[in-house]
C-alpha positions as CSV (number, residue, x, y, z in Angstrom):
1,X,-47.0,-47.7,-12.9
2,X,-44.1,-50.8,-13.3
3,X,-41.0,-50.3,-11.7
4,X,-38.4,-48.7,-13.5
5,X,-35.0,-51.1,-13.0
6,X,-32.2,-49.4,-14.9
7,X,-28.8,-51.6,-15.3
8,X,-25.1,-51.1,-16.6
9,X,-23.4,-53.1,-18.9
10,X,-19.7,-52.9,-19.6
11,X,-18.3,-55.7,-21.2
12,X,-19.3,-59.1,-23.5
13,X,-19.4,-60.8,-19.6
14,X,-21.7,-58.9,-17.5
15,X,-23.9,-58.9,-20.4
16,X,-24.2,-62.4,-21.1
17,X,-24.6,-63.3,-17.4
18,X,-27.8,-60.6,-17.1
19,X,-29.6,-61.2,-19.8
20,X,-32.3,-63.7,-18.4
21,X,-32.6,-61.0,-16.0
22,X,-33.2,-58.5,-18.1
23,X,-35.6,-60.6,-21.0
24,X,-37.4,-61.1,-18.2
25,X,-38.2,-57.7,-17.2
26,X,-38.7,-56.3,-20.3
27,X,-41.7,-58.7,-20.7
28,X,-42.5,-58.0,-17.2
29,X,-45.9,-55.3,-17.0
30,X,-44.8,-54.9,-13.7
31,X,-41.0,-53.7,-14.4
32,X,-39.7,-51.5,-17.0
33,X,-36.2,-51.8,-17.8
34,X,-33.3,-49.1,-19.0
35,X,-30.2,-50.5,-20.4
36,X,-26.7,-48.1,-20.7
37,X,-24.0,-49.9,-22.2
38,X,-20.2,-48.6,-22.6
39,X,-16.4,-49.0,-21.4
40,X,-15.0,-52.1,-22.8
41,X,-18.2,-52.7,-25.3
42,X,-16.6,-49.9,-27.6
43,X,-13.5,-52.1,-28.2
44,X,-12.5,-53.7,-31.7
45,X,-9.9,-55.9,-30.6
46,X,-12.3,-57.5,-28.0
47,X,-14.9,-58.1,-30.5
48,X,-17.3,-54.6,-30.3
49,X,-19.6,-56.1,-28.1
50,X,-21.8,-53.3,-28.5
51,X,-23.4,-54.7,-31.6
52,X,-24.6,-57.5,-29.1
53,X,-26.6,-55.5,-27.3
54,X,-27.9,-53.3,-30.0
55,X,-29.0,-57.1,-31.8
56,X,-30.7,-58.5,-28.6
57,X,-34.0,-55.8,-29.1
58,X,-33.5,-55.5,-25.2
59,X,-34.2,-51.1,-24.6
60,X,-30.7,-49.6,-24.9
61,X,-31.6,-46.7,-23.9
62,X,-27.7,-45.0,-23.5
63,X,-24.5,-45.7,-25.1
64,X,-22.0,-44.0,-22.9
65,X,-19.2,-42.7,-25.1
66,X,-16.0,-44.5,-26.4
67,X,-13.4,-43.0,-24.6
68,X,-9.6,-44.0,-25.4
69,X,-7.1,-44.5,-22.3
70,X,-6.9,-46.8,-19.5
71,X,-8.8,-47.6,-16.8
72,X,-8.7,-44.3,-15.1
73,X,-10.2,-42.8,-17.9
74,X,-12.9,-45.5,-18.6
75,X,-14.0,-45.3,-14.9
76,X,-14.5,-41.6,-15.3
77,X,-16.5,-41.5,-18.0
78,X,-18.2,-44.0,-17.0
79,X,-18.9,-42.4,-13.7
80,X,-19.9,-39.0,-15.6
81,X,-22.0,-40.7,-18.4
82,X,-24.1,-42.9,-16.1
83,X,-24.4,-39.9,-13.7
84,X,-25.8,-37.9,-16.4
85,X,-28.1,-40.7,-17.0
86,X,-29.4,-41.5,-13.6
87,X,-30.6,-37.8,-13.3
88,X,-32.4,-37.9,-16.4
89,X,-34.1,-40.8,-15.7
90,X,-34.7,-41.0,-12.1
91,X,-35.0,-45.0,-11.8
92,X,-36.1,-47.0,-9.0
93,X,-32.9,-48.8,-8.5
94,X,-29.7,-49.5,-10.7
95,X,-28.5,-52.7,-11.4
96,X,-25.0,-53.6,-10.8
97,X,-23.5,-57.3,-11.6
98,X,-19.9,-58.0,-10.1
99,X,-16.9,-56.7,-9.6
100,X,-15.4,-54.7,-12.7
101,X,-14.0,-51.2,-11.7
102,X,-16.1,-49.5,-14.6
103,X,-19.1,-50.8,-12.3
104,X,-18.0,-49.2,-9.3
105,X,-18.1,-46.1,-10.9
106,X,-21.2,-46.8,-12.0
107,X,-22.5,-47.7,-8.3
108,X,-20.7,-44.6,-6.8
109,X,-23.1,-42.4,-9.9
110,X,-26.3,-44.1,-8.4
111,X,-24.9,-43.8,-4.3
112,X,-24.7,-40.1,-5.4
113,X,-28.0,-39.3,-7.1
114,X,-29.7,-41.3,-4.2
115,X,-30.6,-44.4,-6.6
116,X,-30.6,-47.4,-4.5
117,X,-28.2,-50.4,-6.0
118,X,-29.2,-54.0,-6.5
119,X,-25.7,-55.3,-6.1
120,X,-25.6,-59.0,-8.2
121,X,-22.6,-60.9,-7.4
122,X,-21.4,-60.0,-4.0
123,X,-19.1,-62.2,-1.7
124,X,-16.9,-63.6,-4.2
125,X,-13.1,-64.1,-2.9
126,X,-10.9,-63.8,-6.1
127,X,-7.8,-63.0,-4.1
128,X,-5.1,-62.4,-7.5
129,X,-7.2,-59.4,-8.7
130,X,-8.2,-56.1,-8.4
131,X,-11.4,-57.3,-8.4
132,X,-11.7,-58.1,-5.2
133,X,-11.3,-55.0,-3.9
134,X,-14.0,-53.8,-6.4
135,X,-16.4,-55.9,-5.8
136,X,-16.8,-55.5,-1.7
137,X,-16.9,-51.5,-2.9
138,X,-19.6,-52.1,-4.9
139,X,-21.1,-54.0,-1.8
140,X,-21.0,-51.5,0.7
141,X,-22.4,-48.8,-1.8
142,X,-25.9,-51.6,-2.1
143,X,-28.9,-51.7,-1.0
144,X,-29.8,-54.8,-1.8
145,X,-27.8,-57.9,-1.9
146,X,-28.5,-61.0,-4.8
147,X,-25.7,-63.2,-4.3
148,X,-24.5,-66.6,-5.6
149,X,-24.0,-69.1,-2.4
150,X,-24.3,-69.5,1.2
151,X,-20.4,-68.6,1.7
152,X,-21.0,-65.0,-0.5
153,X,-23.9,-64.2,1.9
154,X,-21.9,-64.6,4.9
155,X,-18.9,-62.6,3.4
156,X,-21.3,-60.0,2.7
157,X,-22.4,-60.1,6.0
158,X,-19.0,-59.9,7.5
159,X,-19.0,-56.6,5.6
160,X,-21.2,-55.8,8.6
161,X,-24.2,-55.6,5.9
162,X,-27.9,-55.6,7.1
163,X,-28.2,-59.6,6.8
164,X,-32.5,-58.7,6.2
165,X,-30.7,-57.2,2.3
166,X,-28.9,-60.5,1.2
167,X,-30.9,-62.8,-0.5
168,X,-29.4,-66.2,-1.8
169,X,-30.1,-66.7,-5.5
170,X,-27.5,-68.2,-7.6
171,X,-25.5,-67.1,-10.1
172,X,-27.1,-65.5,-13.0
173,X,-24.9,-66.9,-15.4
174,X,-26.0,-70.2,-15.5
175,X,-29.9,-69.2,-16.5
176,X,-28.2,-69.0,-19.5
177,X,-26.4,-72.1,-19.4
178,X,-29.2,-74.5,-18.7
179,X,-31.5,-72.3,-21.0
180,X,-29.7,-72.3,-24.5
181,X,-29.9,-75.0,-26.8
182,X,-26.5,-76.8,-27.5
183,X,-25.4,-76.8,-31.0
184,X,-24.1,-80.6,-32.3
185,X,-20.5,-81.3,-31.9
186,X,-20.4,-81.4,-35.9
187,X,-21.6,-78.5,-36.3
188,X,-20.3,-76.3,-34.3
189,X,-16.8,-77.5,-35.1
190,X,-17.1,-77.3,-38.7
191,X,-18.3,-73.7,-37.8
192,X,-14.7,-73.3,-36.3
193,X,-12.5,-75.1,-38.6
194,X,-11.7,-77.4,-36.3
195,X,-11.3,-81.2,-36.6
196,X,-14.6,-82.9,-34.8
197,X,-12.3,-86.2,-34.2
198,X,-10.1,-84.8,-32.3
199,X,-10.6,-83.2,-28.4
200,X,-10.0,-78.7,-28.2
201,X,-9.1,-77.1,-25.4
202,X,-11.3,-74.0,-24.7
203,X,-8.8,-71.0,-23.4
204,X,-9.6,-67.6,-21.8
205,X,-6.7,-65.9,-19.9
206,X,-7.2,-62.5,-18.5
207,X,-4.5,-60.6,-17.0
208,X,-3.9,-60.8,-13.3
209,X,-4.2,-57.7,-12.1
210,X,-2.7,-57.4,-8.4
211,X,1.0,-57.7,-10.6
212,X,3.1,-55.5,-12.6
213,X,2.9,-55.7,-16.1
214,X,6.0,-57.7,-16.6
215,X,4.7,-60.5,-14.4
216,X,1.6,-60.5,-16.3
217,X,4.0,-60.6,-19.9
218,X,5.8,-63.5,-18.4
219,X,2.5,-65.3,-17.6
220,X,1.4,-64.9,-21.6
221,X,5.3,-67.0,-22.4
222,X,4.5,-69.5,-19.8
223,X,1.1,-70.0,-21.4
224,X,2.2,-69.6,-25.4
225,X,5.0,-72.2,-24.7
226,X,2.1,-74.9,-22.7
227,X,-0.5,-74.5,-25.9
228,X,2.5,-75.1,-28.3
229,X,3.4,-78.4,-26.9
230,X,-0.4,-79.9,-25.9
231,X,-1.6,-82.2,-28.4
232,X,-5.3,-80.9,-28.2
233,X,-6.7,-78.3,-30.6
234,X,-7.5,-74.9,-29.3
235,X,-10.2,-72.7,-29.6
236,X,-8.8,-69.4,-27.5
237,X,-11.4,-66.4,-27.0
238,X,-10.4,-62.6,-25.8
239,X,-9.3,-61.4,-22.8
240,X,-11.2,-59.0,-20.9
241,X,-10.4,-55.6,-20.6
242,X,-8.7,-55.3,-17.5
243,X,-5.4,-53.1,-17.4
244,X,-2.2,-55.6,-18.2
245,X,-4.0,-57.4,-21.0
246,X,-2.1,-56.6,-23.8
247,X,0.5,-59.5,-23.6
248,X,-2.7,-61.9,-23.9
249,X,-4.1,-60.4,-26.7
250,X,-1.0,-60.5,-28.4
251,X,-0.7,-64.5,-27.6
252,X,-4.6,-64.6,-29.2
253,X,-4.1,-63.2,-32.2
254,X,-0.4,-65.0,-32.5
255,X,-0.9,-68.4,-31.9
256,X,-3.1,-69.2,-35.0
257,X,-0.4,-68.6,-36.8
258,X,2.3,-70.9,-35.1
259,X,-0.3,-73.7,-34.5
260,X,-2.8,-74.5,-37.9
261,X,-5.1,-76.0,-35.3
262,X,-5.3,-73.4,-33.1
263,X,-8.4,-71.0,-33.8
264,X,-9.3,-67.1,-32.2
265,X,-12.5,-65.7,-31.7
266,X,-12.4,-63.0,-29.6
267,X,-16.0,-63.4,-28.5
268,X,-17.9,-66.4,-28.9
269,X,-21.4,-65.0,-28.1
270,X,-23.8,-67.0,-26.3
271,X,-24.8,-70.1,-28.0
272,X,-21.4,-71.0,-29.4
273,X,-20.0,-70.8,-26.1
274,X,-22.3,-73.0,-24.4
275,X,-21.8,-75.2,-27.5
276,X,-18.1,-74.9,-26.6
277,X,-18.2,-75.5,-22.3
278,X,-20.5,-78.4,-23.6
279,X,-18.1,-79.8,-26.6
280,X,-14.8,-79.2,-25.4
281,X,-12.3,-82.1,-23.4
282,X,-11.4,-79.2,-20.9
283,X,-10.8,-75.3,-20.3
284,X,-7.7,-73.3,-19.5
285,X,-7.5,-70.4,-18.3
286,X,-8.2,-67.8,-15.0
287,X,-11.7,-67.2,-15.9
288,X,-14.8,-67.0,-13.6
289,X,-16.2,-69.5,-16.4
290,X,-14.2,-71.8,-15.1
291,X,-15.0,-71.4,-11.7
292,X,-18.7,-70.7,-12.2
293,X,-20.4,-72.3,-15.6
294,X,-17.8,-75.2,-16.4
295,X,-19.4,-77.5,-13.2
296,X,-22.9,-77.3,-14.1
297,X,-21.8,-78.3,-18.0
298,X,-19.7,-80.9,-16.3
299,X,-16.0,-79.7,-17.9
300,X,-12.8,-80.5,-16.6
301,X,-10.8,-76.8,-16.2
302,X,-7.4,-76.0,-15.4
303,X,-7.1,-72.9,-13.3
304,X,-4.0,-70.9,-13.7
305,X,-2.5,-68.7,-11.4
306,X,-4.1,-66.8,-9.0
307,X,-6.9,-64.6,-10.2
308,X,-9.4,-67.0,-9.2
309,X,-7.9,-67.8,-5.7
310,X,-10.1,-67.8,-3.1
311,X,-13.6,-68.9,-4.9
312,X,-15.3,-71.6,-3.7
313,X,-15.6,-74.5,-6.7
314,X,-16.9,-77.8,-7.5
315,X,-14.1,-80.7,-8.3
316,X,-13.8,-80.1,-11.8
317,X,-11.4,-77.9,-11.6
318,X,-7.7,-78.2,-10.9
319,X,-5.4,-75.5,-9.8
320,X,-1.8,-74.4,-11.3
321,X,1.1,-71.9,-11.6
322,X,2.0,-70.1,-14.4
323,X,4.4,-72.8,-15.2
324,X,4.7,-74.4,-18.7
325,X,5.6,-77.6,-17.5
326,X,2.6,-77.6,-15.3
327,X,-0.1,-76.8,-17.2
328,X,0.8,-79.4,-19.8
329,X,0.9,-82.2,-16.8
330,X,-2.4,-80.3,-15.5
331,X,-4.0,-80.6,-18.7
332,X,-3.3,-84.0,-19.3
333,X,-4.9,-85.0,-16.2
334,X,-7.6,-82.7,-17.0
335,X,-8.7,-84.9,-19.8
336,X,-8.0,-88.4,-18.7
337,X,-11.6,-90.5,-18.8
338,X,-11.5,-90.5,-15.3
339,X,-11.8,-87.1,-14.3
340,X,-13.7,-86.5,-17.5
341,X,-16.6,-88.6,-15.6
342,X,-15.8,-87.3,-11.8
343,X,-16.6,-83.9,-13.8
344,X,-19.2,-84.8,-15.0
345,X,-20.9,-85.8,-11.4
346,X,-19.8,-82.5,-9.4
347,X,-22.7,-80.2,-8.1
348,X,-22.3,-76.7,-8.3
349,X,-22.3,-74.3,-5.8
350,X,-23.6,-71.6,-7.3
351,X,-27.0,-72.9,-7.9
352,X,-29.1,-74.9,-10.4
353,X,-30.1,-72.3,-13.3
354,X,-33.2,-70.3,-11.3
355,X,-31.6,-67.2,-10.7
356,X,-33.8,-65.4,-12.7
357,X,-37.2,-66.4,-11.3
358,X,-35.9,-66.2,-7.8
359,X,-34.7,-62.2,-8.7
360,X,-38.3,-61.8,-10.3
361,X,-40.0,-63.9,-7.0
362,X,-38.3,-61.1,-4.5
363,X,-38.4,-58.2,-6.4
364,X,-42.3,-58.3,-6.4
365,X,-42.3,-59.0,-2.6
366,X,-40.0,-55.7,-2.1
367,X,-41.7,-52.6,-1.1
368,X,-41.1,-50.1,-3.8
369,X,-39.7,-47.5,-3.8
370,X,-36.5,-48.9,-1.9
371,X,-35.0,-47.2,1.0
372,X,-31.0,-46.2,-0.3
373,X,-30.1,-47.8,2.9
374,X,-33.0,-50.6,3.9
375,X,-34.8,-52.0,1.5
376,X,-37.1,-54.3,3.4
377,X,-39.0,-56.6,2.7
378,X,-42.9,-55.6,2.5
């Protein structure tokens, strides 16, 4: 009989990360895998997601419902939906990537129905958000451990988890990155309206969400008034859908329309955003992207504000406030040929691109079924 892995998806970035894994399982004999998919999927302003899982022919096998409120009433249907599911379906673990708070409801379902968790992710420091919090939550509700780097491991540890759980993997997201095929420059700016003989600046801001919302409304003006005055094009994508985000999705869906060369798309999908961490002359933002993907492609980033304090990263990436002043200066370091090439050269420290054959390589040495609280090794 294969092992039945069941995993949560909530939003257009757990998603994209996981689905190496999760190919790979489905065409695993030895693994049969169970998708539910919900929360911030359902939303049209963020692009309906959903339709990206229902296209990918990976087994959906429950949409949990659209719900309308905040995040108090996402986590509980979430929590209720994939309880629900859990007990139908009796997996042999539930797979949980990160740190969103729709997945720690999702990990508190499976600590519940006595479904061990394969926690993905763990370790992280992201010291301006909620998500820290979250995500060490999530930790101590797992039984197993996959996480990104040496430093994550030990912070798990710290967490005074069984060290014989954490396994050192990588980070899933870059499977896909070394995997997908990069569209030509040409191409994929034509497929953008944008001008291929000029540099774009890719953008993603999410909220910060250890703030009140008028800090995080203040943030959106700094920003609006720095990509009004760079020279670059810009090529801005969604938020996610953390709580306070509704000054940046205001700022995406305004600034085509003060700038001609400024172009939304609230979610790229896979290829065309490898085509984009590939093509463009830098990112801004406060997204993990930056922290995580942008090294291996090599991509200068400017890192607002703090959301992603507290991660380790490669030299790519230069760190400011949520000043307007400073982010143009930032960004016009960001894409002088200099620290183009020293980005180029940086090694990652999240790994090379393997995460998915390591996670297959351990999960046939487990002893299955796992133990809720020690999942050793056979």
């Amino acid at each position: 009989m294969p092992i039945t892995l069941a995993a949560l998806t909530v939003a257009r970035s757990d998603f994209g990360r996981m689905e190496s894994l999760y190919r790979a399982l489905h065409e695993s004999a030895d693994f049969r895998l169970l998708l539910a998919a919900g929360a911030g999927h359902h939303d049209p302003r963020l692009g309906r997601t959903l339709s990206d899982v229902e296209r990918s022919g990976l087994p959906l096998d429950c949409v949990l419902p659209a719900v309308h409120g905040g995040a108090g009433a996402q986590s509980a249907a979430v929590l209720e939906g994939v309880a629900q599911w859990l007990e139908r379906r009796r997996p042999d673990a539930l797979l949980i990537l990160g740190d969103r708070y729709e997945m720690l409801s999702g990990a508190q379902a499976a600590t519940l129905a006595r479904v061990p968790v394969i926690h993905i992710g763990g370790g992280h420091l992201t010291l301006g958000a909620l998500d820290e919090r979250v995500r060490h939550a999530i930790s101590k509700l797992a039984a197993l451990h996959l996480v990104a780097s040496e430093g994550c491991a030990a912070r798990v540890a710290a967490l005074h988890e069984d060290p014989a759980s954490i396994h050192v993997i990588g980070a899933p997201e870059l499977d896909a990155l070394v995997q997908t095929p990069v569209a030509a420059r040409d191409a994929f700016c034509e497929a953008h309206a944008l001008d291929p003989a000029r540099p774009f600046l890719l953008v993603t801001l999410h909220p910060e969400t250890n703030v009140d919302e008028s800090a995080n409304a203040r943030f959106a003006e700094a920003v609006a008034h720095a990509l009004m005055t760079v020279p670059q094009q810009i090529l801005i994508t969604a938020p996610c859908a953390d709580p306070g985000n509704e000054p940046f999705l205001a700022l995406c869906e305004a600034l085509p329309r003060q700038r001609t060369d400024a172009r939304y798309v609230p979610n790229l999908g896979l290829h065309r955003y490898v085509a984009a961490l590939h093509h463009a002359a830098a990112m801004v933002g406060n997204s993990s992207s930056g922290i995580i993907e942008a090294a291996t492609a090599g991509l200068p980033v400017v890192n607002v504000g703090q959301r992603q304090a507290g991660r380790d990263r490669a030299g790519n990436v230069l760190d400011c406030p949520f000043d307007a002043q400073a982010i143009v200066r930032t960004v016009a370091t960001a894409v002088e040929p200099e620290f183009r090439a020293h980005s180029r050269r940086v090694i990652n420290p999240y790994g090379d691109g393997t995460f998915t054959a390591k996670a297959l390589s351990l999960f046939d040495r487990l002893s299955w079924p796992l133990a809720v609280d020690k999942p050793w090794l056979a």
